[in-house]
N, CA, C and O of each residue as an XYZ file, in Angstrom:
840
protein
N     126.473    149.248    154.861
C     126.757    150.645    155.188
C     125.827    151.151    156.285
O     124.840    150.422    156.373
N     125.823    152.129    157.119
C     125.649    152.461    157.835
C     123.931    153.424    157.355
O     123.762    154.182    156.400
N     123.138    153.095    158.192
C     121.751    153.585    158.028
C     121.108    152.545    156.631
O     120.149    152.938    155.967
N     121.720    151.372    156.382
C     121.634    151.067    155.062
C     120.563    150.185    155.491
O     120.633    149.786    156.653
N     119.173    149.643    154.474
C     117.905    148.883    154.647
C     117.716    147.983    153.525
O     117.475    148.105    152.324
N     117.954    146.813    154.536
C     117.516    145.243    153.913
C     116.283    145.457    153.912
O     115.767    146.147    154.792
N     115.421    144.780    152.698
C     114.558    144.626    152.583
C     113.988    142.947    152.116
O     114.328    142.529    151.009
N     113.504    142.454    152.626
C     113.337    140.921    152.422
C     112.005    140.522    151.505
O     110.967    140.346    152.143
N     111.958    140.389    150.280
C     110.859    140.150    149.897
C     110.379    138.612    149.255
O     110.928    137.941    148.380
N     108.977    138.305    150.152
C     109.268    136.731    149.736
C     109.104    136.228    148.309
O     108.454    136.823    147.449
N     109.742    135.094    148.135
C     109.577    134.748    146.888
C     107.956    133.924    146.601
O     107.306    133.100    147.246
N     107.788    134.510    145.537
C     106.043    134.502    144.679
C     106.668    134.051    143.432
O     107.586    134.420    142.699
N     105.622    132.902    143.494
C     105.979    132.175    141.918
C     105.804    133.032    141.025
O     105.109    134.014    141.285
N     106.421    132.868    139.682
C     106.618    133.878    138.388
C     105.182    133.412    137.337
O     105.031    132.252    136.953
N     104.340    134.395    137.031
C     103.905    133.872    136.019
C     104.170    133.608    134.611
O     105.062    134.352    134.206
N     103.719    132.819    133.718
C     104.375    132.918    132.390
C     103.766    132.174    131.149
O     102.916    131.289    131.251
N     104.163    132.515    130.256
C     103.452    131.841    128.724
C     104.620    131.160    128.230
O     105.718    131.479    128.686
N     104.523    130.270    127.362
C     105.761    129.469    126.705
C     105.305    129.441    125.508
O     104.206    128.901    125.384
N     105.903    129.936    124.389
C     106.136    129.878    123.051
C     106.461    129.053    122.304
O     107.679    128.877    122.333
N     105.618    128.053    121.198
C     106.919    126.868    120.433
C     106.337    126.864    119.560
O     105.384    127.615    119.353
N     106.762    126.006    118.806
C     106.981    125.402    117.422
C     106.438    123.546    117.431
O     105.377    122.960    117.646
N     107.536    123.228    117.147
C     107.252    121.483    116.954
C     107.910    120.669    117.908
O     107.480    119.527    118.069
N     109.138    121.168    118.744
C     110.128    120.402    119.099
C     109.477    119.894    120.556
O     108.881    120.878    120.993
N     109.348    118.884    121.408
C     108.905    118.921    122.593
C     109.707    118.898    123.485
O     109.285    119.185    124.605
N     111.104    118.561    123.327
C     111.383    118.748    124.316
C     111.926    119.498    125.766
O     111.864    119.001    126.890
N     112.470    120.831    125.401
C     111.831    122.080    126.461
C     110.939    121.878    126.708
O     110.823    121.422    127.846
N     109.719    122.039    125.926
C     108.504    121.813    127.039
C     108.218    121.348    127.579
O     107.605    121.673    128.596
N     108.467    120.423    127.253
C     107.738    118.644    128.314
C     108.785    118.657    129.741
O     108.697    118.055    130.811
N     109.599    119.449    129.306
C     110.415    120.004    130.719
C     109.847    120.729    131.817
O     109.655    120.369    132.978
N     109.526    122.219    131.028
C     108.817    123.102    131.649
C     107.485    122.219    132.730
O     107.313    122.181    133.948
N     106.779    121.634    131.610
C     105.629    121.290    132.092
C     105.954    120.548    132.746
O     106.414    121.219    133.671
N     106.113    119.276    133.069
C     106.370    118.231    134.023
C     106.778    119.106    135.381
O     106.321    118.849    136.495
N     107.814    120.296    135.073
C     108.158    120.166    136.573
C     106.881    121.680    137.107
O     106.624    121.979    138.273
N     106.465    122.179    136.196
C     105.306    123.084    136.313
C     103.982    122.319    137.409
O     103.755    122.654    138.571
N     103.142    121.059    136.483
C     102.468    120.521    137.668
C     103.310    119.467    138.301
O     102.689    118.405    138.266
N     104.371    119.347    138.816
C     104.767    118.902    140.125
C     105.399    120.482    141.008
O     106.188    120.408    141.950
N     105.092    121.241    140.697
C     105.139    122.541    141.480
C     106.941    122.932    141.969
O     107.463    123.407    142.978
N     107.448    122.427    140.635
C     109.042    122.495    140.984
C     109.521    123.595    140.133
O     110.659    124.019    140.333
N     109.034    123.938    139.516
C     109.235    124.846    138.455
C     109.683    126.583    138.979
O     110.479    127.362    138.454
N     108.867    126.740    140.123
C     109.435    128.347    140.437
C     108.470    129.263    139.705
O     108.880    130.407    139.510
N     107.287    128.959    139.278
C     106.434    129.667    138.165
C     105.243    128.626    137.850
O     105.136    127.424    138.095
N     104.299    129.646    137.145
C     102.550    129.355    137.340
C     102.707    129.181    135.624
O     102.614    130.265    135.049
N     102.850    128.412    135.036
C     102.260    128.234    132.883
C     101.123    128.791    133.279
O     100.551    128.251    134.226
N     100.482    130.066    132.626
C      99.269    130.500    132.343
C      98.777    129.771    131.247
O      97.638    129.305    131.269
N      99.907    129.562    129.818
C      99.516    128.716    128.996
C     100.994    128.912    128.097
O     102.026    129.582    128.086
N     100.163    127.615    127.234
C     101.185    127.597    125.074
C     100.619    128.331    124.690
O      99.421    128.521    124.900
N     101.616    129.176    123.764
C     101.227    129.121    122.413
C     101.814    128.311    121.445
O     102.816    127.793    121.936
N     101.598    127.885    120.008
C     102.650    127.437    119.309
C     101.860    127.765    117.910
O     100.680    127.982    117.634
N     102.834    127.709    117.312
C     102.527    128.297    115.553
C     101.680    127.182    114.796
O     100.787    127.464    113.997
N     102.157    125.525    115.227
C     101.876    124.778    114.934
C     101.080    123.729    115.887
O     101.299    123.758    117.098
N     100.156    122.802    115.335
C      99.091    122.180    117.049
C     100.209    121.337    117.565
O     100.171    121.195    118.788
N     101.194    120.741    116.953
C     101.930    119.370    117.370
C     101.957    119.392    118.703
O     102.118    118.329    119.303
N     101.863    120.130    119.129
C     102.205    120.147    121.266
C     100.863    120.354    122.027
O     100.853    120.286    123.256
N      99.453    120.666    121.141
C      98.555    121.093    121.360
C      98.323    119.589    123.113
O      98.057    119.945    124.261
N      98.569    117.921    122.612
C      97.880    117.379    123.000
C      99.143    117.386    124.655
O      98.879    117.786    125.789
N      99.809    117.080    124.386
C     100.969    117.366    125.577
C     100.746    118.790    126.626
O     100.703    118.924    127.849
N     100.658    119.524    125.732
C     100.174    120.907    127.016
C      99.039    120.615    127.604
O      98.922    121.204    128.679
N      97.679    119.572    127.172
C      96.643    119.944    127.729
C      96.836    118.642    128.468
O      96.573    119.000    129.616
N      97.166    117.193    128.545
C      97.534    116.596    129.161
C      97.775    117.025    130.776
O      97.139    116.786    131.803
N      99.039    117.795    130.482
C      99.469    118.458    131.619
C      98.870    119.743    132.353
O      99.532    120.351    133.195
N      97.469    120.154    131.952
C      96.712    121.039    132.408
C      96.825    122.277    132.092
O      96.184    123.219    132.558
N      97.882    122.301    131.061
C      97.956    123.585    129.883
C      97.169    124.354    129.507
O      96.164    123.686    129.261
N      96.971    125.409    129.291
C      95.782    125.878    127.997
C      96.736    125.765    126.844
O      97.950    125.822    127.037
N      96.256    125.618    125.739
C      96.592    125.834    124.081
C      96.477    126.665    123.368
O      95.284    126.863    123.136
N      97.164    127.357    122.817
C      96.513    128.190    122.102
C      97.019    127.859    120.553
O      98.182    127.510    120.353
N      96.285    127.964    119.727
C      97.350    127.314    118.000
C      96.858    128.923    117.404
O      95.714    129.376    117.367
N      98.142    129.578    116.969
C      97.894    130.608    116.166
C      99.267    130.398    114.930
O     100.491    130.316    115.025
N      98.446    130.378    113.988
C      99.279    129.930    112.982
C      99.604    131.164    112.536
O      98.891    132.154    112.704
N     101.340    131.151    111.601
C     102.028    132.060    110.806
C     101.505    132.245    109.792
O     101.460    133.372    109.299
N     100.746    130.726    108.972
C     100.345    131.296    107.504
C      99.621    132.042    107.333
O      98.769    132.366    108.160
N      99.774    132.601    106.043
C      98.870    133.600    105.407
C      98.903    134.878    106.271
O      98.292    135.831    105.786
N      99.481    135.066    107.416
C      99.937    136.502    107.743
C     100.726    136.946    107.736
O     101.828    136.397    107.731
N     100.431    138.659    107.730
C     102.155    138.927    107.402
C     102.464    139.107    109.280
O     101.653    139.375    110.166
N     103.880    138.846    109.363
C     104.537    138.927    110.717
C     104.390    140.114    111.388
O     104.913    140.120    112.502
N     103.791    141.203    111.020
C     102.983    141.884    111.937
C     101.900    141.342    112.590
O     101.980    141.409    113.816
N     100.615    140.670    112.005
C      99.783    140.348    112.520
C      99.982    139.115    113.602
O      99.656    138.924    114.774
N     100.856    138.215    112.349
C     100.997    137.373    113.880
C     101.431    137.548    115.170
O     100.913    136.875    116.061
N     102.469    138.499    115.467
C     102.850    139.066    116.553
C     101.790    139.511    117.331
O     101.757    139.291    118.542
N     100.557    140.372    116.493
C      99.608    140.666    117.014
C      98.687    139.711    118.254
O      98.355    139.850    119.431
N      98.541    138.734    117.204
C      97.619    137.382    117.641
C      98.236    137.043    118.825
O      97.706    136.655    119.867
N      99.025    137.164    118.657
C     100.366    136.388    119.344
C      99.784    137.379    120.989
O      99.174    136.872    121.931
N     100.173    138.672    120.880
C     100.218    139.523    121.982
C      98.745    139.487    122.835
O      98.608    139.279    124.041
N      97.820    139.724    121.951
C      96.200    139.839    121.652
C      96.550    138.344    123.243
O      96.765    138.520    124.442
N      96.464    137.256    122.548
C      96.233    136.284    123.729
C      97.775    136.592    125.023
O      97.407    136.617    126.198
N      98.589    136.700    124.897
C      99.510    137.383    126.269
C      98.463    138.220    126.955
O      97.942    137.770    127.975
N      98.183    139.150    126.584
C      97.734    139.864    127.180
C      96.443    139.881    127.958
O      96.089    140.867    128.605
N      95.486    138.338    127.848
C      94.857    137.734    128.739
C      95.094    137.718    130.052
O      94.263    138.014    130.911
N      96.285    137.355    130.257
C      97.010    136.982    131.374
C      98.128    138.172    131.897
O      98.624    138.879    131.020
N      98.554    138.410    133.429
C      99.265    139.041    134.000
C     100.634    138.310    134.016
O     100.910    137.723    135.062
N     101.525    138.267    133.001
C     102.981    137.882    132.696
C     104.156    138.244    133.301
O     104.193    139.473    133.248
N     105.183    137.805    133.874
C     105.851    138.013    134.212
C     107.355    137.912    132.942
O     108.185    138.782    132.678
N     107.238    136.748    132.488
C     107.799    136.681    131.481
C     107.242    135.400    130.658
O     106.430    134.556    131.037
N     108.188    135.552    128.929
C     107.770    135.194    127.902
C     108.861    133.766    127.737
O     110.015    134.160    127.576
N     108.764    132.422    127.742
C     109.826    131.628    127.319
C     109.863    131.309    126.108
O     108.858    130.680    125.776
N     110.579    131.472    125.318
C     110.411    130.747    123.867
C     111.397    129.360    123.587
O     112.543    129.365    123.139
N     110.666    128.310    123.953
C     111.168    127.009    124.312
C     110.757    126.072    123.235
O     109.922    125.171    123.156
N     112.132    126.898    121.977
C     112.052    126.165    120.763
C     111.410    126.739    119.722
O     111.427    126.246    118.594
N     110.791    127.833    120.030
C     109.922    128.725    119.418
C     110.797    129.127    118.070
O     111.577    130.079    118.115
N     110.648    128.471    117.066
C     111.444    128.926    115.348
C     111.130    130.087    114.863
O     111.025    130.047    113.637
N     110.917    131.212    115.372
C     110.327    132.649    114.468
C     111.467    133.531    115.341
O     111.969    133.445    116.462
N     111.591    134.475    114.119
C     112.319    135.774    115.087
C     111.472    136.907    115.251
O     111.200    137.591    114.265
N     111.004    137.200    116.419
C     110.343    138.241    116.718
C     110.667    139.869    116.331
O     111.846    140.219    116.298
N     109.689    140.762    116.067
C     110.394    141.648    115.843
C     110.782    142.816    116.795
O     110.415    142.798    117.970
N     111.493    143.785    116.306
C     111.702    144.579    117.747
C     110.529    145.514    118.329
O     110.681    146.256    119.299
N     109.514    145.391    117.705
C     108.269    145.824    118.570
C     107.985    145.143    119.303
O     108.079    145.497    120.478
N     107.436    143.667    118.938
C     107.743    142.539    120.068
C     108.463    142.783    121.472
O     107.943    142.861    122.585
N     109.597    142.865    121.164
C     110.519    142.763    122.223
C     110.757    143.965    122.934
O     111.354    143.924    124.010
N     110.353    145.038    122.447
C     110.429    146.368    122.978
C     109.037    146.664    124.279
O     108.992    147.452    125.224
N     108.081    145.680    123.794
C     107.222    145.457    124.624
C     107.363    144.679    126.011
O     106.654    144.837    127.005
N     108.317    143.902    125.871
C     108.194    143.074    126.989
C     109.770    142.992    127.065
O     110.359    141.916    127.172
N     110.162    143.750    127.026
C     111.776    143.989    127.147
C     112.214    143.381    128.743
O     111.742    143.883    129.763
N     113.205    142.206    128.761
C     113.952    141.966    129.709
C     113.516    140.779    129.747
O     114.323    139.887    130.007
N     112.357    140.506    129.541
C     111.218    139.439    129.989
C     110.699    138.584    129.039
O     109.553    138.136    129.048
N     112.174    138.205    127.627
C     111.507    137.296    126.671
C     112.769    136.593    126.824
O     113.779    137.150    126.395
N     112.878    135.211    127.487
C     114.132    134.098    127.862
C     114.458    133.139    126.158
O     113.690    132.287    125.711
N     115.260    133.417    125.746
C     115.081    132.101    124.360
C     115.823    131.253    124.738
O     116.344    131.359    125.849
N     116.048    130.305    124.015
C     116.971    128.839    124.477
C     117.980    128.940    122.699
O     117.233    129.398    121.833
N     119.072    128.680    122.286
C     119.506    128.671    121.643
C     120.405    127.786    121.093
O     121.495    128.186    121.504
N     120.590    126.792    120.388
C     121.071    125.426    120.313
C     122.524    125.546    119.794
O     122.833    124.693    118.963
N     123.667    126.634    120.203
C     124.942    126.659    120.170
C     125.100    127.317    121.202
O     124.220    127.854    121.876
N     126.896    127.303    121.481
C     127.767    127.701    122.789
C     127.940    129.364    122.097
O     128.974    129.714    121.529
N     126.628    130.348    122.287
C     126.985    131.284    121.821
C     127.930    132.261    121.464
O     127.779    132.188    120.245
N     128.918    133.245    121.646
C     128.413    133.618    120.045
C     128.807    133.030    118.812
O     128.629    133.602    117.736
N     129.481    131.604    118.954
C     129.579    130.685    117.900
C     127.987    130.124    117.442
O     127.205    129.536    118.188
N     127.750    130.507    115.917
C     126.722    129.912    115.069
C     125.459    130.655    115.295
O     124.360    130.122    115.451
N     125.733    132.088    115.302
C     123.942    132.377    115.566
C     123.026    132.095    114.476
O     123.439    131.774    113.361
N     121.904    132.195    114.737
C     120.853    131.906    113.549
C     120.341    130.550    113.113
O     120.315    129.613    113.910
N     120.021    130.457    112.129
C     119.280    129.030    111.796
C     120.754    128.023    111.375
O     121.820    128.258    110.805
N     120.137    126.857    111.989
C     121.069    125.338    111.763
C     122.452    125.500    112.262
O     123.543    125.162    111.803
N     122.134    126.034    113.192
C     123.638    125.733    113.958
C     124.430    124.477    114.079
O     125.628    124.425    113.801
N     123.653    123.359    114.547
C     123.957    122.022    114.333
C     124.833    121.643    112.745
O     125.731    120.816    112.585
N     124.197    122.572    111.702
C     125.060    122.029    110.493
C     125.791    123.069    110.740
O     126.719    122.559    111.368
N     126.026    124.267    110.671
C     127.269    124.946    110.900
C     128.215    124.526    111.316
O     129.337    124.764    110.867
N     127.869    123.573    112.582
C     129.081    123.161    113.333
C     129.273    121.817    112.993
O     130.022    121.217    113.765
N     128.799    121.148    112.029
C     129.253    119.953    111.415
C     130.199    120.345    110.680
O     131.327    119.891    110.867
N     129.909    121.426    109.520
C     130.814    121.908    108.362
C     132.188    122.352    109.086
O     133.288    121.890    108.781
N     131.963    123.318    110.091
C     133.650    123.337    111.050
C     133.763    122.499    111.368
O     134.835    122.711    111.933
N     133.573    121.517    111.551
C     134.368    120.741    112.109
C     134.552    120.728    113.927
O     135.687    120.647    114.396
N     133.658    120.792    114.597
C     133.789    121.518    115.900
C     133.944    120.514    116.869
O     133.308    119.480    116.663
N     135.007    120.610    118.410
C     134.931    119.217    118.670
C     133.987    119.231    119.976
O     133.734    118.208    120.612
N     133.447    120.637    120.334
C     132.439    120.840    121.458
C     131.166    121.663    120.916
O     131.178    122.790    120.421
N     130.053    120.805    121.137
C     128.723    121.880    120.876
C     128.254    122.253    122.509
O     128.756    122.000    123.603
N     127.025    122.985    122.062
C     126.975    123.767    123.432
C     125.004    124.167    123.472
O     124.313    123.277    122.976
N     124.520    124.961    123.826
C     123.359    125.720    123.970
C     123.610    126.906    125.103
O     124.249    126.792    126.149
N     122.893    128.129    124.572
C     122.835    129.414    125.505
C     121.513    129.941    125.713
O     120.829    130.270    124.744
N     121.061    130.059    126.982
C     119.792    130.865    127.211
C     120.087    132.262    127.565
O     121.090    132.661    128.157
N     119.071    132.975    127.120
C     119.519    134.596    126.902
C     118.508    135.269    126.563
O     117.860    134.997    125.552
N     118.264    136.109    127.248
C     117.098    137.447    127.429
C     116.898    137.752    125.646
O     117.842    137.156    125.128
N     116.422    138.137    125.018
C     115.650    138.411    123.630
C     115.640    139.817    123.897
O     115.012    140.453    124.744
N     116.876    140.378    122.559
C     116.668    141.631    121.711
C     116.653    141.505    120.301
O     116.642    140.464    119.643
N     116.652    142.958    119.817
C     116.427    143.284    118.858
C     117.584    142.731    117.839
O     117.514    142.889    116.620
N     118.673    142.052    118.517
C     119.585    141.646    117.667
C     120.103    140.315    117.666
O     120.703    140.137    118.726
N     120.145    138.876    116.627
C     119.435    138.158    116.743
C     120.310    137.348    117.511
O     121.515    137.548    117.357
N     119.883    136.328    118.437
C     121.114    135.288    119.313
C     122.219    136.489    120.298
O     123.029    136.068    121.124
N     122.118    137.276    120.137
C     122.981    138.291    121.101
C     122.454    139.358    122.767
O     122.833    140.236    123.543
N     121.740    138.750    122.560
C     121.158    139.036    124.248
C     121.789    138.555    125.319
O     122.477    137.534    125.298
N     121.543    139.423    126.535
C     122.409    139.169    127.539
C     122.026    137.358    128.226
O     121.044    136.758    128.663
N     123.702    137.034    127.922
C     123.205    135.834    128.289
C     123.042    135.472    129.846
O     123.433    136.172    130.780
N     122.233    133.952    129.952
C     121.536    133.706    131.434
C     122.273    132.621    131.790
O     122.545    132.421    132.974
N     122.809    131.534    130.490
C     123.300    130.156    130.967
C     123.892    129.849    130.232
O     123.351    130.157    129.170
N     125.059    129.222    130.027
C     125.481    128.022    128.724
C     126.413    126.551    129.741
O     126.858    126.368    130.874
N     126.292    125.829    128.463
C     126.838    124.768    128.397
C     127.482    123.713    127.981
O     126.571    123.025    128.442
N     128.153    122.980    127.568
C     129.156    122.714    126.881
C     129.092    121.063    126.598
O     128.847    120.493    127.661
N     129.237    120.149    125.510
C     129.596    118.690    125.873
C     130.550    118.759    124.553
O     130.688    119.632    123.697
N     131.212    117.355    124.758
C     131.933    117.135    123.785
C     131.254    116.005    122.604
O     130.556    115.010    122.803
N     131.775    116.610    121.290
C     131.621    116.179    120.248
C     132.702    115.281    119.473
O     133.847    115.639    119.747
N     132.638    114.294    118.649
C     134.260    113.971    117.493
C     133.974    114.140    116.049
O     133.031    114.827    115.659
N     134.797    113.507    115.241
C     134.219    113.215    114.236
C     133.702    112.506    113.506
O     133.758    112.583    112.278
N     132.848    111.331    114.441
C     131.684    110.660    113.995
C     130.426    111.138    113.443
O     129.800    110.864    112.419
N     130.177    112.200    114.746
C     129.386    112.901    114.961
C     128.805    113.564    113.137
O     129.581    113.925    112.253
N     127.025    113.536    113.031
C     127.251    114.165    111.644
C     126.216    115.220    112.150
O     125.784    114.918    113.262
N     125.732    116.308    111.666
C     124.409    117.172    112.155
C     123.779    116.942    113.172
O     123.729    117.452    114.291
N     123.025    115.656    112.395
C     121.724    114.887    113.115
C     121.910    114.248    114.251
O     120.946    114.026    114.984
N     123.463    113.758    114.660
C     123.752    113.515    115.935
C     124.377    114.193    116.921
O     124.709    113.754    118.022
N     124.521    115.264    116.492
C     124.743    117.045    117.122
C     123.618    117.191    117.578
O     123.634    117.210    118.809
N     122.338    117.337    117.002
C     120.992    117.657    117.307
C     120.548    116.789    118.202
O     120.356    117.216    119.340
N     120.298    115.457    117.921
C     120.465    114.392    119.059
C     121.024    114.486    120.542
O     120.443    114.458    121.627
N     121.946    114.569    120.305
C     122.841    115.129    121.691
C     122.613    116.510    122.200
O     122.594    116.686    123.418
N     122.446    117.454    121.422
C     122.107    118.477    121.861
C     120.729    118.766    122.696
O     120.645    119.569    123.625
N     119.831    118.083    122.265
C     118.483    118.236    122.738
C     118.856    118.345    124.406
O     118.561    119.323    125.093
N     119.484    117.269    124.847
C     119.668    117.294    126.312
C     120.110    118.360    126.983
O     119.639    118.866    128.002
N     121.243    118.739    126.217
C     122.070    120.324    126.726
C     120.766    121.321    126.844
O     120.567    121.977    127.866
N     120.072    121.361    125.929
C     119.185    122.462    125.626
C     118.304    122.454    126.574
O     118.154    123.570    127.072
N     117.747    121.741    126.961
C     116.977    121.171    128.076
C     117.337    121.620    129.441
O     116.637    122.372    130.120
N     118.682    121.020    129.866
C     119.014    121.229    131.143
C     119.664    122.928    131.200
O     119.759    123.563    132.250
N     120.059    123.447    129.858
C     120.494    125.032    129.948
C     119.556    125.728    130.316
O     119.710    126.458    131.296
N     117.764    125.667    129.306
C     117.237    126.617    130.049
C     116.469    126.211    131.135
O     115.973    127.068    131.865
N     116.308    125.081    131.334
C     115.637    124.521    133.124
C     116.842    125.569    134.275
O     116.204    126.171    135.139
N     117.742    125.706    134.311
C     119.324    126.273    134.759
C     119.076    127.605    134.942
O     119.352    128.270    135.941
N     118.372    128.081    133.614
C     118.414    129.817    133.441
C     116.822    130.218    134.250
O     116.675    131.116    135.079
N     115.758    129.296    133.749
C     114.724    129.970    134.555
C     114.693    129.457    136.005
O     113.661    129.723    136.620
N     115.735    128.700    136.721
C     115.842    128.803    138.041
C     116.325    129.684    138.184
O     115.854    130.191    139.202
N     117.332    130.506    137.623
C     118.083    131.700    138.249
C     117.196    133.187    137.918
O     117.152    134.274    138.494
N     116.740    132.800    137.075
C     115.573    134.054    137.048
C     114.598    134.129    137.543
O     114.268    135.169    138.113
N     113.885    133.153    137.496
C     111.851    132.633    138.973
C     112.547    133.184    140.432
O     112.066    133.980    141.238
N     114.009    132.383    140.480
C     114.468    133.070    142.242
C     114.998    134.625    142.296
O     115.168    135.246    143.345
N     115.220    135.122    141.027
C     115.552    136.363    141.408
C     116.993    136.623    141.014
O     117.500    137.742    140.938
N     117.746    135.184    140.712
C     119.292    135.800    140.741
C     119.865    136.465    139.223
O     121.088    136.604    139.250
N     119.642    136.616    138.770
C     119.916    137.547    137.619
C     119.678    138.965    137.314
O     118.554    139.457    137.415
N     120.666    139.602    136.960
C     120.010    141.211    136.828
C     121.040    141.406    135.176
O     122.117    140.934    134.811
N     119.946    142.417    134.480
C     120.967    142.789    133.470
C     121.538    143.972    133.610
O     121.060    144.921    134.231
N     122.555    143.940    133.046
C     123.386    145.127    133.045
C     124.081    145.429    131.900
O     125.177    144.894    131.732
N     123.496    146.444    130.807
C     123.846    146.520    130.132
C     122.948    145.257    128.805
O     121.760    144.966    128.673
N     124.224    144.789    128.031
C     124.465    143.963    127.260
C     124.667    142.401    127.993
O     124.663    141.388    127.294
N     124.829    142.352    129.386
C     125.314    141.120    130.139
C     124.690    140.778    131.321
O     123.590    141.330    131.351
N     124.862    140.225    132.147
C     123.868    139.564    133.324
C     125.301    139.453    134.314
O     126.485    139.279    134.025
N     124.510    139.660    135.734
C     125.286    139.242    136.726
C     124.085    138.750    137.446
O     123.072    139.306    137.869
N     124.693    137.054    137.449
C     124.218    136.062    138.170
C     124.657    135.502    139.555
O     125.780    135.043    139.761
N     123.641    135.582    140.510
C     123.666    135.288    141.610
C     123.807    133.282    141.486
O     122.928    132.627    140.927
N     124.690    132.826    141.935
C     124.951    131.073    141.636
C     124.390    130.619    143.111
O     124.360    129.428    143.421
């Protein structure tokens, strides 16, 4: 339009924390392409509930952080949780495998800026064990969705999905098997389109720049 001003702003790597649990493989994603500088973003550090990833993050020049769930109630851990974020100047939060549901104080805090990875072709199977959900249907495609984190659970605006095919050989455990890969390459997919900028939410949904 007429009198209208481009503005060009260069791209600056994203900073960020990654959230988990036990599973490695998101991370060992993140990280690998983090120090080979492919990543689009700076790991300030882990956290994880549990050490199992403790030796893999520091390998790769990680910091660690182990803040365990037990014996608190899920207020505090959130706390702990924030207490170390807040070390660091964040851009956003990945939770790459991360098994807890945050609560909406959590997320009200860092609203826009918490990415989860989710191990179904959303909104089929939200919540825990999707993999057996979709054994019990009978399903002949599983999937994974990455998606911004609200207050409502697996239903955030999504960033990525993806799709493979399944039969009925297939039992849980080789849903999960196979899936790991999907999960992997969905949110590697979503935080390229978000580190470069191409995503905006709107609303309940995302319009992605491809």
């Amino acid at each position: 339009p007429k009198n209208a001003v481009v503005e060009v702003v260069p791209k600056v790597d994203k900073s960020i924390a990654v959230l988990v649990t036990k599973e490695f493989h998101c991370l060992s994603d993140i990280l690998i392409r983090n120090y080979f500088k492919t990543l689009g973003a700076d790991v300030k550090c882990v956290i994880g509930n549990y050490e199992n990833l403790k030796e893999l993050s520091e390998k790769l020049n990680v910091p660690f952080h182990y803040i365990s769930h037990e014996n608190l109630s899920k207020e505090d851990f959130e706390a702990a949780i924030i207490q170390q974020l807040d070390q660091y100047d964040l851009d956003y939060i990945v939770l790459a495998k991360f098994m807890r549901i945050v609560s909406p104080w959590f997320v009200a805090k860092y609203r826009h800026q918490i990415i989860n990875i989710h191990h179904s072709f959303l909104p089929a199977f939200i919540g825990a064990s999707p993999y057996q959900q979709a054994f019990k249907r009978g399903v002949k495609i599983i999937g994974a969705t990455a998606h911004f984190v609200t207050n409502d659970l697996d239903e955030g605006p999504i960033i990525n999905q993806q799709t493979i095919h399944v039969n009925h050989t297939y039992g849980a455990k080789q849903m999960a098997v196979a899936g790991r890969e999907i999960e992997k390459s969905v949110l590697s997919k979503a935080l390229e389109l978000v580190f470069d900028d191409r995503v905006f939410v709107v609303g309940n949904k995302t319009v992605v720049f491809e």
